[in-house]
PATORGU-460284 format. One record per residue (C-alpha): x, y, z. Coordinates in pm, whole numbers, plus 32768, in hexadecimal, padded with zeros to 4 digits. Layout:
! residues N
XYZ...
This chain:
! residues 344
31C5A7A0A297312DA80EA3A931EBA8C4A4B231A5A7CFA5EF3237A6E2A4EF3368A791A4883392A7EFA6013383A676A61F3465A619A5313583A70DA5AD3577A686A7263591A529A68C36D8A574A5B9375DA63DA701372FA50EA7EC37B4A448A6AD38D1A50CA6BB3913A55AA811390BA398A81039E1A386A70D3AEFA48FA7D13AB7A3B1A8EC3AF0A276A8683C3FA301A7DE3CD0A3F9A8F23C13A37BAA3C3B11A411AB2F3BFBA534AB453CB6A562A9FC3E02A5F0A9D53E42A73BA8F13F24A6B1A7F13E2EA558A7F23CFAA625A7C63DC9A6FCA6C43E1CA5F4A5DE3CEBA56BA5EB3C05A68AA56E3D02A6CBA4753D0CA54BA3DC3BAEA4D2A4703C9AA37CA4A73C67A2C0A5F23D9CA1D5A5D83E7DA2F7A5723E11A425A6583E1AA30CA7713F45A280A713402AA3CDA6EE3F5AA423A85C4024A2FAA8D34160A340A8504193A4B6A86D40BDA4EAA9C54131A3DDAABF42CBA3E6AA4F4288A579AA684235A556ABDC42FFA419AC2D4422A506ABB94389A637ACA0439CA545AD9D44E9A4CBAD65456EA614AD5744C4A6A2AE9E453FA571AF47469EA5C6AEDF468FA73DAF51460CA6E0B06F46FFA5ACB0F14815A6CCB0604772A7D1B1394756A6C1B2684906A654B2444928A7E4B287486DA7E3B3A548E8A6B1B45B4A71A742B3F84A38A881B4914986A7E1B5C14AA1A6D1B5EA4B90A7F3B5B94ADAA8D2B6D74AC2A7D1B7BB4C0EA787B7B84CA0A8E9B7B64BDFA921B9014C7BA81EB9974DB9A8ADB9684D59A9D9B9954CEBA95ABB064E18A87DBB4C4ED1A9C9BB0A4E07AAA3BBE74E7DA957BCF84FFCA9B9BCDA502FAB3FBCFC5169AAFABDDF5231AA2CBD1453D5AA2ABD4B5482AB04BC71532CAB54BBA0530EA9C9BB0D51F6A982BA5F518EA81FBAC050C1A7F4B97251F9A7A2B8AD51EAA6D0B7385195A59CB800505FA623B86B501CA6C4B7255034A589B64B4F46A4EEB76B4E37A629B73B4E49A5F6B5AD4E3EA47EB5E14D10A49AB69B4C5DA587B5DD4C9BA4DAB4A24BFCA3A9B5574ABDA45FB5EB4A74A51CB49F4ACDA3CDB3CA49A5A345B4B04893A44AB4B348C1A476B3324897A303B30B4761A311B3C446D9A41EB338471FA3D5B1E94677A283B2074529A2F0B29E4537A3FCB14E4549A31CB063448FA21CB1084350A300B0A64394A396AF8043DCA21FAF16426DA1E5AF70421AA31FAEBB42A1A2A3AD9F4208A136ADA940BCA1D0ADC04100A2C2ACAA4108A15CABF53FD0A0EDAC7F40609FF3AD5E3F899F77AE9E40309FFCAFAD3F3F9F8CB0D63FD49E23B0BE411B9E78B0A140EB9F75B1D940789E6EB2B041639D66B26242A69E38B2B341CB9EADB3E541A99D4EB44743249D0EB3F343989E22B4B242959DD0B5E3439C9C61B5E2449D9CDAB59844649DEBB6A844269CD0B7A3453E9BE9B72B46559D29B75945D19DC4B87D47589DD6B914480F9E1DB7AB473F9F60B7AA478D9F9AB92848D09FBDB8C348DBA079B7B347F0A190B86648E0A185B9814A1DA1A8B89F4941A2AFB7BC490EA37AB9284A81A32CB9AA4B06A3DCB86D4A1AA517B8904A75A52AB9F94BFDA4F9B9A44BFBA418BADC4D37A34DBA724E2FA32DB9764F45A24FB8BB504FA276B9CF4FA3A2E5BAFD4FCAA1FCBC274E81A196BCA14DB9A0FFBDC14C8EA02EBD524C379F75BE634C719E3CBDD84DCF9E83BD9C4ED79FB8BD844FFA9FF2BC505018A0A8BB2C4F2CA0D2BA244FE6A064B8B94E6FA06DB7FD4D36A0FAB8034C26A087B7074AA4A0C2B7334A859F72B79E4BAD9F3DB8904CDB9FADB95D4E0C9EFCB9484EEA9F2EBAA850469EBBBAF250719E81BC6151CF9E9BBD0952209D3FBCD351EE9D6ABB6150A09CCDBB3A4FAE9D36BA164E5E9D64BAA84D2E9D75B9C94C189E19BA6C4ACD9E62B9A04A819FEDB9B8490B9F65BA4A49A39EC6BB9A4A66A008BBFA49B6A0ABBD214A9BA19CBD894BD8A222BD0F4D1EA2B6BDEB4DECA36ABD094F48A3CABD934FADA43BBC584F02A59DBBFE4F7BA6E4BC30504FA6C3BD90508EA5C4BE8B510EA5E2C0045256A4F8C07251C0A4ACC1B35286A41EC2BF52A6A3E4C42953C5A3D1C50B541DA312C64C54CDA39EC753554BA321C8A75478A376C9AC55B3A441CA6455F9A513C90155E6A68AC90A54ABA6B2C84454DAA806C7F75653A7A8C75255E2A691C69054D1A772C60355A1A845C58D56B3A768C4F45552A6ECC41B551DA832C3AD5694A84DC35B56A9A71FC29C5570A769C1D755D8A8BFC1825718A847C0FC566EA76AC030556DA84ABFAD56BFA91CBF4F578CA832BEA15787A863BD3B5877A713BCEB5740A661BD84567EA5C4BC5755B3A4A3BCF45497A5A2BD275462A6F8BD8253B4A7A1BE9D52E2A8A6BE3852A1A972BF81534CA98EC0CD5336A879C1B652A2A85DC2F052AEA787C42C518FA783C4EA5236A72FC62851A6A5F6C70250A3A4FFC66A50C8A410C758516EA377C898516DA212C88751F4A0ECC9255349A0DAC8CE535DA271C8565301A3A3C8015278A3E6C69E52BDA535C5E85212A59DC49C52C7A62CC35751F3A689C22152A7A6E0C0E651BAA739BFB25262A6CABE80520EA687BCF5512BA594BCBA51BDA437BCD2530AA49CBD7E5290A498BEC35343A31BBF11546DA38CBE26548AA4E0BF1B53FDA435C0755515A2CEC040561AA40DC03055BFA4C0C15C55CBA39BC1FB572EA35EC1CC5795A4E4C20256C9A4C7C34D5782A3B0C3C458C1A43CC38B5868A596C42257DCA4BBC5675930A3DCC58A59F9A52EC53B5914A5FAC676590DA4B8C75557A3A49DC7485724A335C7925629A29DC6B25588A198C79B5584A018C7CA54839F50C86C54A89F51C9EE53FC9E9BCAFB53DB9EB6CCA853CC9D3ECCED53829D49CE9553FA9BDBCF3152F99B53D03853C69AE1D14152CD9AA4D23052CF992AD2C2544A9908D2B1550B9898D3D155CA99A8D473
């Protein structure tokens, strides 16, 4: 034979071959396919064992990174949920250096809400993380199988373009409850200004806020329609309150027997309807009105004693008033009588 011949020859059982391989293992053939195939020259088996040992291999590599990695993710989002929260505190504390008698205003209450909300937050995040993981390594897998995934791409596309459209507010909601649990703007009982309507918050979901006003009314309000918050709640509060005098009072008395009053208060340890957690202040005159003159007292207090702490100052000031015969004033009037035209 001559040698163009055998040359010939050999390049036809190489492309014979190299078919063969082809046919069995694919355009780009796998080691252990292309293995069993040159060692059993059998189509059907080297392609089948290809099958079997190649693609459950990787769907398993992909199972596994998918688990390390939604493992790795819950981590993350715990320790973030966990920061977030502990610099919070750790600002609410920095709030309250003067406290009375070194209280800490964070008590259990306040821890049980910090857990409660971190739980929540991180519960959330890991959720969503978890289901955009395995979300693509499901895809992975399916294609490991040699499932089509362009259709099935475009018809959730398409399904989540309606579905989108159809739950525009639902996922206004739930972004606005996502951000109001980040930003710690409220919690389960806080009292609350909406807009819409004040009370006490009983529950919090991503979805709504459920309020009870002071007459006792449940008020469902979706987290979407909330455009601002007024917390009166978190950290410290002020007892607020103005005083009428009469116009003929010595201001400079009554101002003191404010202070007085307030600095017994702030003293008196048999007091538990609230606490005042730095010394009082009046501000002196904030007004001169009509019927009276209108002096200022500010009292900062715990959070959500200030009504508890300003309802008892109230009566105390009274009291001290009546006791230093300081008037508290009444409407009065100069009525002048047009007598012009009557017969002398």
């Amino acid at each position: 034979m001559s040698p163009h011949l055998f040359g010939l020859l050999q390049n036809t059982v190489a492309d014979t071959a190299i078919d063969s391989l082809t046919d069995a293992c694919g355009n780009n053939p796998q080691q252990i396919c292309e293995w069993v195939f040159n060692a059993s020259n059998n189509k059907n088996l080297a392609s089948i064992v290809g099958w079997a040992v190649d693609r459950p291999l990787k769907i398993i590599v992909v199972f596994i990174a998918a688990f390390i990695v939604s493992r790795v993710m819950k981590r993350a989002v715990t320790h973030f949920g966990e920061r977030l929260t502990d610099d919070k505190k750790s600002r609410a504390l920095a709030q309250i250096k003067k406290v009375k008698a070194g209280k800490i205003l964070i008590d259990e209450q306040q821890e049980a809400r910090t857990k409660a909300r971190t739980e929540t937050l991180t519960s959330v995040l890991s959720s969503g993380a978890n289901l955009v993981i395995w979300t693509v390594a499901g895809l992975m897998m399916m294609g490991e199988l040699g499932i089509n995934l362009g259709p099935l791409i475009a018809g959730a596309g398409i399904v989540g373009v309606a579905v989108g459209f159809g739950a525009q507010s639902i996922v206004k909601d739930f972004l606005s409850g996502v951000f109001m649990l980040v930003e710690d703007q409220y919690g389960v009982g806080d009292y609350i200004d909406v807009g819409l309507v004040s009370g006490t918050v009983e529950r919090v979901t991503l979805r709504t806020t459920i309020l009870r006003d002071g007459n006792g009314s449940i008020w469902y309000i979706p987290n979407g329609e909330i455009a601002r918050v007024g917390n009166t709640s978190q950290v410290w509060a002020r007892a607020l309150l103005d005083i009428d005098v009469a116009y003929d009072t010595d201001l400079r008395q009554a101002q003191e027997v404010l202070k007085s009053v307030a600095m017994e208060l702030w003293h008196d340890e048999e007091f538990t309807g609230g606490d005042i957690i730095e010394e009082p202040t009046v501000s002196g005159v904030q007004s001169l009105g009509a019927d009276g003159i209108t002096l200022r007292l500010v009292a900062k207090t715990n959070a959500s004693d200030q009504w508890a702490v300003a309802r008892e100052l109230r009566l105390r000031i009274k009291e001290a008033f009546d006791e230093a015969g300081i008037e508290m004033p009444f409407p009065q009037r100069t009525v002048w009588i047009n007598r012009q035209g009557e017969e002398s």
